[in-house]
N, C-alpha and C positions, 0 to 999 in steps of 0.2 A: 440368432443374436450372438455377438461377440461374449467373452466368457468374463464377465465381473469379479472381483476378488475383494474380500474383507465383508466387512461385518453392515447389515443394515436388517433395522427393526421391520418386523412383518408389515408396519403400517406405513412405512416409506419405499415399499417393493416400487413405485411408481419413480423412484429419484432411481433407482439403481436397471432398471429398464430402459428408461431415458440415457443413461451413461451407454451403456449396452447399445442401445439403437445407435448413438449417435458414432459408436467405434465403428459399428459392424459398416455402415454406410459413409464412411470414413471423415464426415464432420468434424470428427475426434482423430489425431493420431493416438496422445495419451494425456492421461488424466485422473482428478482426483479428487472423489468433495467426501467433506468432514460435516456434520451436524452435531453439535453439541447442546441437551438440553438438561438446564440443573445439572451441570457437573460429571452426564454419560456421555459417551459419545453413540447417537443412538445411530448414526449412518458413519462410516468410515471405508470407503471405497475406492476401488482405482482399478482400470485396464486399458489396455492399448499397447504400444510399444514407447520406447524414448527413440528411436532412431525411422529416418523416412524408409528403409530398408525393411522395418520389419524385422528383423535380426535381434532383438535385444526387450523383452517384455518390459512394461513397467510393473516395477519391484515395490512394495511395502515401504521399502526406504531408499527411494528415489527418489531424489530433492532436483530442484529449477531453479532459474535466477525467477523471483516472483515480480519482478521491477516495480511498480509501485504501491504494489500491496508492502512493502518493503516500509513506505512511510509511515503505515501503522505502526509500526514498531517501532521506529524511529523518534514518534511521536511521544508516545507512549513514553518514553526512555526523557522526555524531557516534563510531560505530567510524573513521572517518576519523583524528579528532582523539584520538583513544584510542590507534591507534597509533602517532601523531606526537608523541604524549607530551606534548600541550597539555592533557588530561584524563584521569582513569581510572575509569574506568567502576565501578569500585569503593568511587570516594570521595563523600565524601558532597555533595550539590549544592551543600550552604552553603556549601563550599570556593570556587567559583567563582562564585556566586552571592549573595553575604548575605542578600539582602531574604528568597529564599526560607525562610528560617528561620523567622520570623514562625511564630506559633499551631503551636508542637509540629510543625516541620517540620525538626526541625535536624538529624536523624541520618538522613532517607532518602538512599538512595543514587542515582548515576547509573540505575546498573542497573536501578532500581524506574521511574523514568521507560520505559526501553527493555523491559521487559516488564509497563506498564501495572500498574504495585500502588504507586504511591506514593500512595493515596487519594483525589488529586486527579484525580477525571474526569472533571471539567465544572466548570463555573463556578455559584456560588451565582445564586440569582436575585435582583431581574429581568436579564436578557440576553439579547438578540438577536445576529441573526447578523452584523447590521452592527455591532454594538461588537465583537466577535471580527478583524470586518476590521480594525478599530483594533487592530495587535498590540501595541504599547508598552503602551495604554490595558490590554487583556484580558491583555498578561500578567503587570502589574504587580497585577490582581487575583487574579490565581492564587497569587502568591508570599503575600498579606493570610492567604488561603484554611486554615481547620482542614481535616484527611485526614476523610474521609468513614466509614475504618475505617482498622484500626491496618496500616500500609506494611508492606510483604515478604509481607505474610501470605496473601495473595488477588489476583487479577487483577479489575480492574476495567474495560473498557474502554475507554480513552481517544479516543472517536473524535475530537472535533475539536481537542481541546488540548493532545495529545501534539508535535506540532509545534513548538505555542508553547513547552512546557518544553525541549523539545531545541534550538530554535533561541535560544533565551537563552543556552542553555549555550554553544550552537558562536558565537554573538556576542560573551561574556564572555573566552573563552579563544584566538576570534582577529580579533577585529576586523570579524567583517562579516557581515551579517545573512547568516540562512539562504540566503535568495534567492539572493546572491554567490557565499557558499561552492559553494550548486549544482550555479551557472554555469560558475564561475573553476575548478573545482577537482575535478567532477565530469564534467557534462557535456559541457563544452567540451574537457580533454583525451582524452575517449575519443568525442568528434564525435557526439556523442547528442543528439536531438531532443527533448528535454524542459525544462521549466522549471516554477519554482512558479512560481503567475500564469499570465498570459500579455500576452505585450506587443503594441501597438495591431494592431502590422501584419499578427502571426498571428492575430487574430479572424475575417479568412473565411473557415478553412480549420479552425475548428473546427467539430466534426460538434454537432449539436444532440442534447438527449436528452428520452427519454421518462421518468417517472418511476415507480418501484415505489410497492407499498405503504409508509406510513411505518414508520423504524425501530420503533416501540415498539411497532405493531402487530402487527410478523413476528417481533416478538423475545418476544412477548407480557408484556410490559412496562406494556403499556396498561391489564392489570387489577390495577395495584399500587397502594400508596400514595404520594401527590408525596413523601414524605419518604424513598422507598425508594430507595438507590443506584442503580439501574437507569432510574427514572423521572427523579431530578434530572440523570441522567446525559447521560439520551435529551433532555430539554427544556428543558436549560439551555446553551445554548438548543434549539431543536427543527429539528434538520433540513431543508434544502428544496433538492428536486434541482434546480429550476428556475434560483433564485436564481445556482447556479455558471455562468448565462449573462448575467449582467450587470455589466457594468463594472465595480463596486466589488469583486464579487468575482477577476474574473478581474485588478487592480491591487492585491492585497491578498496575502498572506505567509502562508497557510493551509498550514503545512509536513504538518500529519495529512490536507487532505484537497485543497488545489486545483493538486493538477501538472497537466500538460497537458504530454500525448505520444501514443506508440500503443505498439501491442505491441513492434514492433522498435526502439524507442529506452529504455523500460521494462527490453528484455532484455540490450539492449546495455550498461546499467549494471549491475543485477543478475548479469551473469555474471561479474561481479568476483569472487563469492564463490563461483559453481559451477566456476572455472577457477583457484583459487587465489591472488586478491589482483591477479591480475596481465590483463588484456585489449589484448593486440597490441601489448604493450611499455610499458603505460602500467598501472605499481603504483600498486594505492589500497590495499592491506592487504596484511599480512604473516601466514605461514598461524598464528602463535599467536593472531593477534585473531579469524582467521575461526574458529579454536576455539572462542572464548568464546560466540558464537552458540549453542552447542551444549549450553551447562551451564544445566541447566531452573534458570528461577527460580520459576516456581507452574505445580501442576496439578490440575485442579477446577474446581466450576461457576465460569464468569466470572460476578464480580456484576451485571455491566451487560449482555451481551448472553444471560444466563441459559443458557448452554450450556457443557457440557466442554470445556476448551483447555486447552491445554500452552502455555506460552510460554519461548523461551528468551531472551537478551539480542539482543531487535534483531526478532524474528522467533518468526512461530508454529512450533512443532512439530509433529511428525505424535503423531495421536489417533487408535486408531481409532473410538471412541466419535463422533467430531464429524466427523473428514474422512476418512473409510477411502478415499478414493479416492487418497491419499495416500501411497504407500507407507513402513512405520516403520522406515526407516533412516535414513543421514544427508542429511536432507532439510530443508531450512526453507521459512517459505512468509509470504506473507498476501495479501490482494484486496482489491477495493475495494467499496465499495455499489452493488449493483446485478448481481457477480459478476464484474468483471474480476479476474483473478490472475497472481499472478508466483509460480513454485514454482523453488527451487533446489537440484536434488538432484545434490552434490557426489559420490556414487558413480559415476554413470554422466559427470560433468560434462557436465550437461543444464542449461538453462533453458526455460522454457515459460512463455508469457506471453498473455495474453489479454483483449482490450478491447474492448469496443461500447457501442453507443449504449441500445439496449432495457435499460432496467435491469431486472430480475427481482426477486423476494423471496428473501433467505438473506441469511444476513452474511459466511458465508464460502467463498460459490460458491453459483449455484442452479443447475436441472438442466442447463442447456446447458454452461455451465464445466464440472461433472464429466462432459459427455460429450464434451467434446474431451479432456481429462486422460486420462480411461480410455482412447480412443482413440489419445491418441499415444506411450500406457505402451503399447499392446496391439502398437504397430507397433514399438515400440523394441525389445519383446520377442521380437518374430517376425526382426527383423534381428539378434539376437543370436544366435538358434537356429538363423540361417539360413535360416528358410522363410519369411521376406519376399515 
């Protein structure tokens, strides 16, 4: 078996096997899963390489673009300002925003932002990915932008524009673009290794990626019409894993898709919410807003990635239809393209977090994510019973 590195508790030998197996048989190029319970990190591992060469191991602190795991924190960063009472999540975004009002957009609320139904899930066309890095530019045409269908009513996907509408808001209401908030106010007091972008200095030390099939194909999207939700969704603009390895992108403010971390810095912020608001003395919520996570705002086919999901304010919920690997209780989740995930299941105050480089096909986990998941639900359950 390929050789694992870092730290995992005797009773999860079975996640760090798994990892193992899946490099050695090269499922895996490299990778990286975090288990945090009550405040340990009882699993912390990663082996493989960052390059398809071989040449270049993965390191302890080698960070990825995590693409939509990205929006957890994203999110997060505007529950932040929710319970700081700079926003409420309830009101409607022309509150804080004006422009966004524009073409019958005057009554959607925060919340339709945070659970992907304010109709806006892509940008009209033409547009590419490098005007997107323009965020002033891309999200002053978002605010122009008619809803694609009537808000509250349906989940649409937001893959790359969700960021931009949240980071307007968290810019409106306190002064400092997404990125800062972050930095300043996330990451930096809970000493986490993540950022949107990535700055000069940490570019050797990001791992390279392979890419999956394209979104519209695996979502089968591809057989619709340009005018379908789904399709202007997916190609306006279109997707390119590549792309999040060059400069413009990784210097550019991509809040739904360009963080850059690993699993133990991903987990390290996320368990703000599986530990109640609060991680080693340093409060980012208070447990009524980690409530509001929890009150579904739509469930049904998503329009844009054409599959069953639950979403609550901030975060997926558990379906069994879409993610039964998930268990349906109080648990919230989402992942990135390609299958890295962050799940936060505040019963057992667990997180689990998972990154690599090999991208897969799924949007919301492909086989190798659900078999670390099941596998470290399987082990969490055998040390509860005891027969660990």
């Amino acid at each position: 078996m390929a050789e694992v590195k870092g730290h995992c508790d005797n009773a999860f030998t079975k996640v760090r096997d798994l990892l193992a197996s899946n490099i050695a048989s090269e499922a895996e190029l490299g990778a990286c899963v975090c288990v945090n319970i009550d405040g340990k990190n009882i699993v912390d591992i990663w082996a493989g390489h960052t390059d398809e060469n071989h040449q270049t191991e993965w390191q302890e602190n080698t960070i990825i673009n995590v693409f939509s795991c990205s929006k957890t924190i994203t999110n997060l960063a505007v529950l932040i300002c929710h319970d700081r009472e700079l926003l409420d999540v309830n009101e409607k975004i022309s509150k804080y925003w004006p422009e966004f009002a524009a073409n019958g957009k005057e009554n959607i609320l925060v919340r339709n932002i945070l659970s992907h139904s304010t109709g806006v899930a892509g940008w009209e066309q033409p547009i590419a990915v490098q005007d997107v890095c323009d965020v002033q530019k891309s999200t002053a045409l978002l605010a122009k932008q008619a809803p694609w269908w009537e808000p509250g009513t349906a989940s649409g996907y937001h893959a790359l524009n969700q960021g931009h509408l949240a980071g307007e808001l968290v810019r409106r209401v306190t002064g400092k673009s997404l990125k800062q908030f972050v930095a300043e106010d996330i990451a930096g007091p809970l000493g986490a290794d993540f950022q949107l972008g990535a700055v000069e200095k940490d570019w050797s030390r990001i791992s390279t990626l392979i890419p999956p099939p394209s979104l519209a194909a695996e979502t089968g999207a591809a057989g619709l019409s340009a005018d379908s939700v789904s399709m202007k969704a997916l190609t306006g603009p279109t997707p390119d894993a590549l792309f999040a390895l060059t400069p413009e992108w990784r210097n550019a403010e991509i809040g739904a898709a360009n963080g850059h971390g690993n699993a133990r810095s991903v987990n390290r912020i996320m368990s703000t919410i599986s530990r109640g608001g609060e991680v080693d003395g340093t409060r980012l919520l208070s447990q009524k807003t980690i409530d509001l996570i929890f009150q579904e705002q739509t469930k049904g086919t998503d329009l844009v990635l054409l599959k069953p999901l639950r979403f609550g304010i901030g975060y997926g919920l558990p379906l069994k239809e879409s993610v039964p690997w998930i268990p349906d209780r109080r648990v919230c989740f989402w992942g990135g393209w390609g299958g890295s995930s962050i799940i936060m299941d505040l019963d057992k105050k667990m997180t689990i977090s998972y990154v690599m480089n090999k991208m897969g096909a799924g949007t919301v986990g492909n086989p190798r994510t659900v078999g670390y998941i099941e596998a470290i639900y399987d082990c969490v359950d055998k040390m509860s019973n005891g027969t660990a």
